[in-house]
C-alpha positions in Angstrom: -16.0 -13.2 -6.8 -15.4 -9.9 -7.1 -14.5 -6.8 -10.1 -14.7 -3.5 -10.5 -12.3 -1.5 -13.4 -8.6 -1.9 -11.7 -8.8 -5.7 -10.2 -10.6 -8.7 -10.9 -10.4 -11.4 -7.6 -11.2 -15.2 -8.7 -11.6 -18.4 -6.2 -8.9 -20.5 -7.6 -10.1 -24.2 -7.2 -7.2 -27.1 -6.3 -5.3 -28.7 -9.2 -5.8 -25.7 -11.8 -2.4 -24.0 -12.5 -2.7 -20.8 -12.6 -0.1 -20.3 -15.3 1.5 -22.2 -18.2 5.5 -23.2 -17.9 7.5 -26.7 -18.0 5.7 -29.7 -17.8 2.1 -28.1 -16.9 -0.9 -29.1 -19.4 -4.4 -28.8 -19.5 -6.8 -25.6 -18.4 -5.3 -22.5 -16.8 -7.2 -20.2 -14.5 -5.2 -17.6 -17.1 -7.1 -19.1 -20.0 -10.1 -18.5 -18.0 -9.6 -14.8 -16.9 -8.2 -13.8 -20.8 -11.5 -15.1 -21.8 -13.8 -13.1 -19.4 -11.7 -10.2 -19.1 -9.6 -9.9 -22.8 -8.4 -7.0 -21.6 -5.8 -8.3 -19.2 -3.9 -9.6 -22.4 -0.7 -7.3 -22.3 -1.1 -6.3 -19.1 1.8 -6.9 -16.6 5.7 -8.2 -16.9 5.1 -11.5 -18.7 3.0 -12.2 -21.4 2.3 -15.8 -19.7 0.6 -14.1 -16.9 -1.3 -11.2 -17.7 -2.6 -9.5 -15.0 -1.0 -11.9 -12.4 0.4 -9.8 -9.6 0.8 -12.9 -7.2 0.4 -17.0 -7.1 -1.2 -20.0 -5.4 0.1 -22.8 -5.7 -1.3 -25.5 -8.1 -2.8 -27.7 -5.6 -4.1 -24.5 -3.6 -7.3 -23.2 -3.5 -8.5 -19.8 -2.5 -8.4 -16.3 -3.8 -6.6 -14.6 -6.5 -6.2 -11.1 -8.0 -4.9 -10.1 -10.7 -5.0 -6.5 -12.3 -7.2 -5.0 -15.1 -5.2 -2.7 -16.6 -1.7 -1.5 -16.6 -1.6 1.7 -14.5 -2.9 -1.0 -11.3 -0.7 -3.5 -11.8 2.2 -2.3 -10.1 0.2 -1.0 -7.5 -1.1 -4.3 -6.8 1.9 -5.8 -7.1 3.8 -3.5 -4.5 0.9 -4.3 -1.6 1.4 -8.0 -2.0 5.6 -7.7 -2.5 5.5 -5.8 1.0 3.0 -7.9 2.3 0.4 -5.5 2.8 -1.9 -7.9 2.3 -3.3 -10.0 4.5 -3.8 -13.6 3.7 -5.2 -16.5 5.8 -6.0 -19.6 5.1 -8.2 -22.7 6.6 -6.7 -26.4 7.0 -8.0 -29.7 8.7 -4.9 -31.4 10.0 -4.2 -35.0 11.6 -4.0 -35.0 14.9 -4.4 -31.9 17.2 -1.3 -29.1 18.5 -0.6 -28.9 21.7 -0.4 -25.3 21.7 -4.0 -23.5 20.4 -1.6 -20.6 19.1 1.6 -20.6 17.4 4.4 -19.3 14.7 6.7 -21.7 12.8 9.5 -20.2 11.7 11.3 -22.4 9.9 13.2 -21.8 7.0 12.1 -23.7 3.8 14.5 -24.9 1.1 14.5 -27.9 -1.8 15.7 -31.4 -0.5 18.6 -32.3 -1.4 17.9 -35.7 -1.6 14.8 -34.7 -4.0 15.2 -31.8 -5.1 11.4 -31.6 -6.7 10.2 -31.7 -2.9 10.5 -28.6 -0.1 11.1 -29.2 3.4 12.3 -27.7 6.8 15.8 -28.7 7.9 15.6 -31.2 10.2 18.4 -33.5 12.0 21.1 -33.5 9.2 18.8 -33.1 6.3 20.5 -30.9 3.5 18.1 -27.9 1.8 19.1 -26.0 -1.6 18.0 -22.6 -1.2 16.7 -22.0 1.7 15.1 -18.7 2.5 12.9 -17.9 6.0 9.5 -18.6 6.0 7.2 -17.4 8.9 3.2 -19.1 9.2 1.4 -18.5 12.3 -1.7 -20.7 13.0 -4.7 -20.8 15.7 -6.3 -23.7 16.6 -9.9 -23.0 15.8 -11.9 -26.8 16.1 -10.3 -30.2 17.3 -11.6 -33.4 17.0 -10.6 -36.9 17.6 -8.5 -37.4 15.0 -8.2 -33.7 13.1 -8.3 -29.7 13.8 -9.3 -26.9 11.7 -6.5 -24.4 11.8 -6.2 -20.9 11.0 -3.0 -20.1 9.3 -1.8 -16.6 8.3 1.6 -17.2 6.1 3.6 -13.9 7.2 6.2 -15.2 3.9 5.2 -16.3 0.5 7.3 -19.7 0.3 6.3 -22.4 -2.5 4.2 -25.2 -0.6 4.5 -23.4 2.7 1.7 -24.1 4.4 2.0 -27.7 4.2 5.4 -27.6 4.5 5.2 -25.9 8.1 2.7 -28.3 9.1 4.1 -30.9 8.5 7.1 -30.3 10.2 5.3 -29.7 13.6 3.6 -33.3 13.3 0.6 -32.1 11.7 0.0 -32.8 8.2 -2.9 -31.2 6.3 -5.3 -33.8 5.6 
């Protein structure tokens, strides 16, 4: 959606990893931005991810940059490490918040029960490395049976978004 010499920004679509690693197959959006822009190859810390300087999630959508060249990279990097950037997000939930403004903070960890899902602690619900997560939402359309939210993660927690949603009754739909 956007280029110029130091930074390429992509949409991501849902279900497209953005990176190889364990288990994931099929197209990557890094397949993608090696072939229209070759010149990300080498650029960054891992050869896996050139250019990447930060991640959605697989089942994400939205908007991704990733560096041109090496003399950006770290500068990108750095403004999304100390969250300099702003990011904000749109979700349709069930059901509709009480509150039309509000900021989870909830800390977000593995399950111990199943370790390949992440959850809040709740009741006497064990996490594995938890670490604070802030999201703060605004209630910006309700319906019957679903709201559009606005939802500005202030942390950058794996799943967060659905993760703090759920936990406050509504799940993203």
């Amino acid at each position: 959606i956007y280029s110029d010499p130091d930074l390429v920004a992509v949409n991501k679509p849902p279900g497209l990893p953005v990176h190889g690693g364990p288990g994931v197959r099929g197209p990557l959006l890094t397949d993608f931005l090696l072939k229209k822009f070759p010149e990300l190859e080498g650029v960054g810390e891992d050869p896996a991810r050139p250019g990447i300087v930060h991640r959605l999630d697989k089942d994400t959508s939205g908007v991704l940059v990733a560096a041109r060249n090496p003399k950006s990279f770290p500068a990108l990097k750095d403004l999304f490490k100390n969250r300099l950037v702003e990011k904000v997000y749109l979700a349709i939930v069930c059901g509709v918040p009480k509150r039309e403004h509000g900021i989870i903070s909830l800390s977000i960890g593995r399950l111990a029960r199943n370790p390949r899902k992440r959850g809040v602690r709740q009741g006497r619900g064990r996490l594995k490395g938890e670490r604070e997560a802030i999201s703060e939402y605004k209630l910006l359309k309700r319906g019957d049976k679903y709201s559009l939210l606005e939802i500005k993660p202030r942390t950058g927690r794996m799943h967060q978004i659905r993760v703090h949603l759920k936990s406050i009754g509504h799940p993203v739909a």
